[in-house]
C-alpha positions as CSV (number, residue, x, y, z in Angstrom):
1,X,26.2,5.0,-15.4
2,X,25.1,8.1,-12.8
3,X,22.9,9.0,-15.6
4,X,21.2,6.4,-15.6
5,X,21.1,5.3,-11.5
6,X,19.7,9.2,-11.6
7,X,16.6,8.3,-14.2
8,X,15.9,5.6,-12.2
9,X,15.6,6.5,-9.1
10,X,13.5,9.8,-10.6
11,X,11.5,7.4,-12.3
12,X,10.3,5.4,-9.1
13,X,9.6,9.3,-7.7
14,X,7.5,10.1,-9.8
15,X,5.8,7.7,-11.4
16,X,5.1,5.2,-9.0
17,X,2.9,2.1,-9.4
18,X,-0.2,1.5,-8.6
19,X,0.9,-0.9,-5.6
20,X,1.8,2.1,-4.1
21,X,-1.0,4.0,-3.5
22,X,-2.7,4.3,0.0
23,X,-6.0,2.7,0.1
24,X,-9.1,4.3,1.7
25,X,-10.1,3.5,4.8
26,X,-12.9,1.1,5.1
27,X,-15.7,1.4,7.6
28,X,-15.2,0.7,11.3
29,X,-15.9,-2.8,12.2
30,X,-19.3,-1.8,15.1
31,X,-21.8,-4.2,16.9
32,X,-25.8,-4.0,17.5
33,X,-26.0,-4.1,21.1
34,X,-29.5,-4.5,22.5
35,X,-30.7,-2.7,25.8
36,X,-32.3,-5.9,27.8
37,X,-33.6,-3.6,30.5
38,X,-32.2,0.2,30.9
39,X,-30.1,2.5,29.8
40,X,-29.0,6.1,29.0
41,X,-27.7,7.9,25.8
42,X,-25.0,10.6,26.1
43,X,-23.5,13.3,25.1
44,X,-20.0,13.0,26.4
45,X,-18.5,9.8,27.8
46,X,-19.3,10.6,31.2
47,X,-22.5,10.1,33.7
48,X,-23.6,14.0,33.8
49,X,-24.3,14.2,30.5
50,X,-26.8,12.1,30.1
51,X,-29.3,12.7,27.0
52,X,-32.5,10.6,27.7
53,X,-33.4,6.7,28.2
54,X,-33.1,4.4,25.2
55,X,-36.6,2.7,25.0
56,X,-35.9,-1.2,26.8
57,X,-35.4,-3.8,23.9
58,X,-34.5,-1.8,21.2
59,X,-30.6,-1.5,19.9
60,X,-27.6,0.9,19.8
61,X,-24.6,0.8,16.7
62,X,-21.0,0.4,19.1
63,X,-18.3,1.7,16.7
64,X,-15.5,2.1,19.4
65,X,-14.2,2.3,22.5
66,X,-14.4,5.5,24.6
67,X,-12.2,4.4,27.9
68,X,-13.2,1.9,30.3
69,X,-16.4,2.6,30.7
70,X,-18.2,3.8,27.6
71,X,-18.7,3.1,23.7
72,X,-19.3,5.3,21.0
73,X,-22.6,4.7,19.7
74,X,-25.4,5.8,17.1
75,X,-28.8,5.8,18.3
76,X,-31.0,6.9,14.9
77,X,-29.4,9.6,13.4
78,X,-27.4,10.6,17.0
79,X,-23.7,9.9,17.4
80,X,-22.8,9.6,21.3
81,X,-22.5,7.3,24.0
82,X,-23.4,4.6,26.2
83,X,-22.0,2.6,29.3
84,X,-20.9,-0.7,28.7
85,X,-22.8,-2.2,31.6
86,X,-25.9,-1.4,30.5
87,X,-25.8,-2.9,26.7
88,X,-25.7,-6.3,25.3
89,X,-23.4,-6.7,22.3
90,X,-25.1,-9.1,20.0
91,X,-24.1,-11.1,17.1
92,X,-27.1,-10.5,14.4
93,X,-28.3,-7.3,12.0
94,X,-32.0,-6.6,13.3
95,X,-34.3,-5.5,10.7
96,X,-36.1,-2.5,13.3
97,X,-33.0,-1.5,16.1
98,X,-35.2,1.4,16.6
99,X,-38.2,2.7,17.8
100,X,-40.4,4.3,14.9
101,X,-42.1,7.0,18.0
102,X,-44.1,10.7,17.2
103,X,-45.9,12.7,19.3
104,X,-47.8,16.0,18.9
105,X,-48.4,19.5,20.7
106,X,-51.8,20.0,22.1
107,X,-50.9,23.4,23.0
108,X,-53.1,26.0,20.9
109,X,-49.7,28.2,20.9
110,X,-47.2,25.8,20.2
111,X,-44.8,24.8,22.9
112,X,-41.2,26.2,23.3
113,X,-38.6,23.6,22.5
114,X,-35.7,24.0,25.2
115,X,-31.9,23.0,25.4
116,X,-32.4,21.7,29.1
117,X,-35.2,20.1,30.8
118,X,-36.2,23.4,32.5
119,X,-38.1,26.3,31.8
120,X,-34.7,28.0,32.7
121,X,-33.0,26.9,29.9
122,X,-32.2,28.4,26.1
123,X,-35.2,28.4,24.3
124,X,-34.2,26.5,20.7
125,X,-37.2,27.0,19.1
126,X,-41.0,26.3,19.1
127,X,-42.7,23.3,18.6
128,X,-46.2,24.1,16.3
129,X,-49.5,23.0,17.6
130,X,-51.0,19.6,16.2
131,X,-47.4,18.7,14.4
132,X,-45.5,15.6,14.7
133,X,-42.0,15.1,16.4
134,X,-39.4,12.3,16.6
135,X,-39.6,11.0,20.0
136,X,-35.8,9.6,20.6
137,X,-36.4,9.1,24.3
138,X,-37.7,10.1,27.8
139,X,-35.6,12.5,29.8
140,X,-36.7,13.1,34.0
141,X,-36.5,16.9,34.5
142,X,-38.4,19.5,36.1
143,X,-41.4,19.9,37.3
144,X,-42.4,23.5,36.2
145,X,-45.4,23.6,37.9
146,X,-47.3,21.2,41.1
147,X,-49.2,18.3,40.1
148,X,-48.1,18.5,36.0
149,X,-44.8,16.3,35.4
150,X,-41.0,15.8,35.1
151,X,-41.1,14.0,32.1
152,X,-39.4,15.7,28.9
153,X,-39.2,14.5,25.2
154,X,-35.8,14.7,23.9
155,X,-36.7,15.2,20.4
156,X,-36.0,17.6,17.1
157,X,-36.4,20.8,15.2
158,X,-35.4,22.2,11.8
159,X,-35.6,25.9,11.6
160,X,-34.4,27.9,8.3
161,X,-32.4,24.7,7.7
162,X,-30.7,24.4,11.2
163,X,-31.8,21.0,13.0
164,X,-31.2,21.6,16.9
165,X,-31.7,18.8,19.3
166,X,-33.6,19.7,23.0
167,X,-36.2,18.7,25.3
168,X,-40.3,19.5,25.3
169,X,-42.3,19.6,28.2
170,X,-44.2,16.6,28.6
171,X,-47.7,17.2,29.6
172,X,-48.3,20.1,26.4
173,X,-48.3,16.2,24.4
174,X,-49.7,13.2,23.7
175,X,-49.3,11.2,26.7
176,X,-47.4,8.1,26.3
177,X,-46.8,4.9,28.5
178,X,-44.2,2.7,26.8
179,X,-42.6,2.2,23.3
180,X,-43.5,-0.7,21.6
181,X,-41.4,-4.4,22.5
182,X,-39.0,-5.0,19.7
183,X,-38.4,-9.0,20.2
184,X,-35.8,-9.7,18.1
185,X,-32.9,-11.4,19.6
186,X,-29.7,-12.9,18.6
187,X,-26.7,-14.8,19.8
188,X,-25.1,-12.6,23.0
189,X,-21.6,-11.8,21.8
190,X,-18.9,-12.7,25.2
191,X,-15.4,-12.1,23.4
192,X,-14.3,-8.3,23.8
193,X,-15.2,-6.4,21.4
194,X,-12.5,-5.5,18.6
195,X,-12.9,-2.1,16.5
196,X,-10.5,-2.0,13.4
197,X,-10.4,-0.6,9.8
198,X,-8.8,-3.1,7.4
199,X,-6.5,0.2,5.2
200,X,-5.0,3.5,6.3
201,X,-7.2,6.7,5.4
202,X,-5.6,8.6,3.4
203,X,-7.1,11.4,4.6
204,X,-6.0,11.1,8.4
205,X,-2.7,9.4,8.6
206,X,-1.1,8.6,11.8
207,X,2.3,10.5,12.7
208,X,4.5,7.1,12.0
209,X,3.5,6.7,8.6
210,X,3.4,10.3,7.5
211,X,7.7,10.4,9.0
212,X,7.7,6.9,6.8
213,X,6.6,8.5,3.7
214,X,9.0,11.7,4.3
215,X,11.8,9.2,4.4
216,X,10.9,7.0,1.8
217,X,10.4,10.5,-0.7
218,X,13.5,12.2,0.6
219,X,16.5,9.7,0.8
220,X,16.0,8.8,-3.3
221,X,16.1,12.7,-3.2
222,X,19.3,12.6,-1.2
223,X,20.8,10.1,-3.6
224,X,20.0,12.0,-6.2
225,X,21.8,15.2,-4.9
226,X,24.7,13.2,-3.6
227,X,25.5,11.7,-7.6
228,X,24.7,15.3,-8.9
229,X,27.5,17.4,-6.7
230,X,30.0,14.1,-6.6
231,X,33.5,14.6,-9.2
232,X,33.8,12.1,-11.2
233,X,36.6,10.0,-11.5
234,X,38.9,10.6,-14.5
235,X,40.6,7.7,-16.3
236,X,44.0,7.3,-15.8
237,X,46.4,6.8,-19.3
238,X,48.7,3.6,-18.9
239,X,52.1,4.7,-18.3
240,X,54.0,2.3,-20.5
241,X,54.3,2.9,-24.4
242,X,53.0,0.0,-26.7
243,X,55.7,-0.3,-29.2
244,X,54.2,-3.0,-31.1
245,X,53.5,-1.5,-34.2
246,X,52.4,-3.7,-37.6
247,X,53.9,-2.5,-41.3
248,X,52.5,-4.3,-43.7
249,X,53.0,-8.0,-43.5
250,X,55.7,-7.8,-40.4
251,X,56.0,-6.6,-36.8
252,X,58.8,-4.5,-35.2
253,X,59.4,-4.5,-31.3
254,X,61.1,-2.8,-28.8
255,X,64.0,-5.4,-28.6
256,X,63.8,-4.3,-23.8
257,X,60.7,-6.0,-24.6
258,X,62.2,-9.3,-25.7
């Protein structure tokens, strides 16, 4: 009987079915929230990091919370964040969230491409004369020099295969008014916004369910051990003698019996 308790118990160890298995995490539940007038993307959740303006009308991804006052949000190819207050979650996919902008450099010797929007800054790269950029946004900076401007274009490079993100100086580059109006609009969404994932990632367990699985592994384990190192209990012989005994065709007893 232990023998077989033991092959069970080893059996549901390690061979398990496939109910068991931890499913992949889906993707997080996010929103398209539409900025209705103005608003800034950035780079930590907090109001001195700002990156540059999201172009009015056009949309954010929200794919969480990031305390009271921010979401995480995807703005193109960017991952950062933006206030609550100034965002509009809405309940629709639109076909063009984003603005679709370039400019070029007018500069015959390119234009340095900096981390900051000052001539202070690290210098990332250089922007080549007559090529086109992603425009993400409009950043107010420094004036380097009286009478030019403070506007920078938070934009883009690739250099040997490194992409860095930064700022160019305005006024080396097309000039440019306003981004074109997206109009799509959809139903506002009022209810507060929920952020869930419908499995458990395998890949980044919480501590409660990894000290679950530990338990779940180890006390068969323990049972295991506990049958192996346990005496058995020996049979005990009946103390009384059976006198009954057949000879051929008759029976002789013990007459104490009778």
């Amino acid at each position: 009987m232990k023998k077989l308790i033991i092959a069970l118990i080893s059996f549901v160890i390690f061979f398990p079915t496939t109910d068991f298995v931890i499913a992949h995490a889906d993707e997080t539940k996010s929103y398209y929230a539409k900025v209705l007038q103005e608003a800034k993307f950035y780079s930590q959740p907090n109001e001195e990091f700002g990156l540059f303006t999201i172009p009015s009308s056009y949309f954010v991804i929200l794919y969480d919370n990031a305390g009271e006052n921010f979401y995480k949000a995807k703005y193109q190819d960017l991952s950062g964040y933006v206030k609550k207050d100034e965002v509009t979650p809405m309940d629709g996919t639109p076909t063009s969230p984003f603005p679709n902008e370039t400019f070029r450099v007018f500069n015959d010797n390119g234009l340095n491409f900096y981390e900051k929007t000052s001539y202070e800054s690290t210098i990332l790269g250089k922007l080549n004369f007559l090529d086109s950029y992603t425009l993400y946004g409009i950043q107010i900076g420094e004036e380097p020099f009286p009478n030019s401007s403070n506007a920078w274009y938070y934009s883009k490079i690739t250099t040997n295969g490194q992409t860095s993100y930064g700022y160019a100086f305005s006024y080396y580059c097309d000039g440019f008014e306003s981004f074109t109006e997206n109009t799509e609009y959809f139903p506002e969404i009022t209810n507060e916004l929920v952020f869930s994932t419908s499995s458990i990632n395998a890949g980044g367990l919480s501590d409660t369910v990894k000290a679950i699985i530990i338990l779940a592994v180890s006390l068969p384990c323990l049972i295991i051990l506990y049958l192996l190192l346990s005496p058995s209990k020996k049979l005990k012989k009946p103390r009384g003698k059976i006198f009954a005994r057949k000879s051929k065709d008759y029976y002789e007893f013990n007459e104490d019996d009778l």
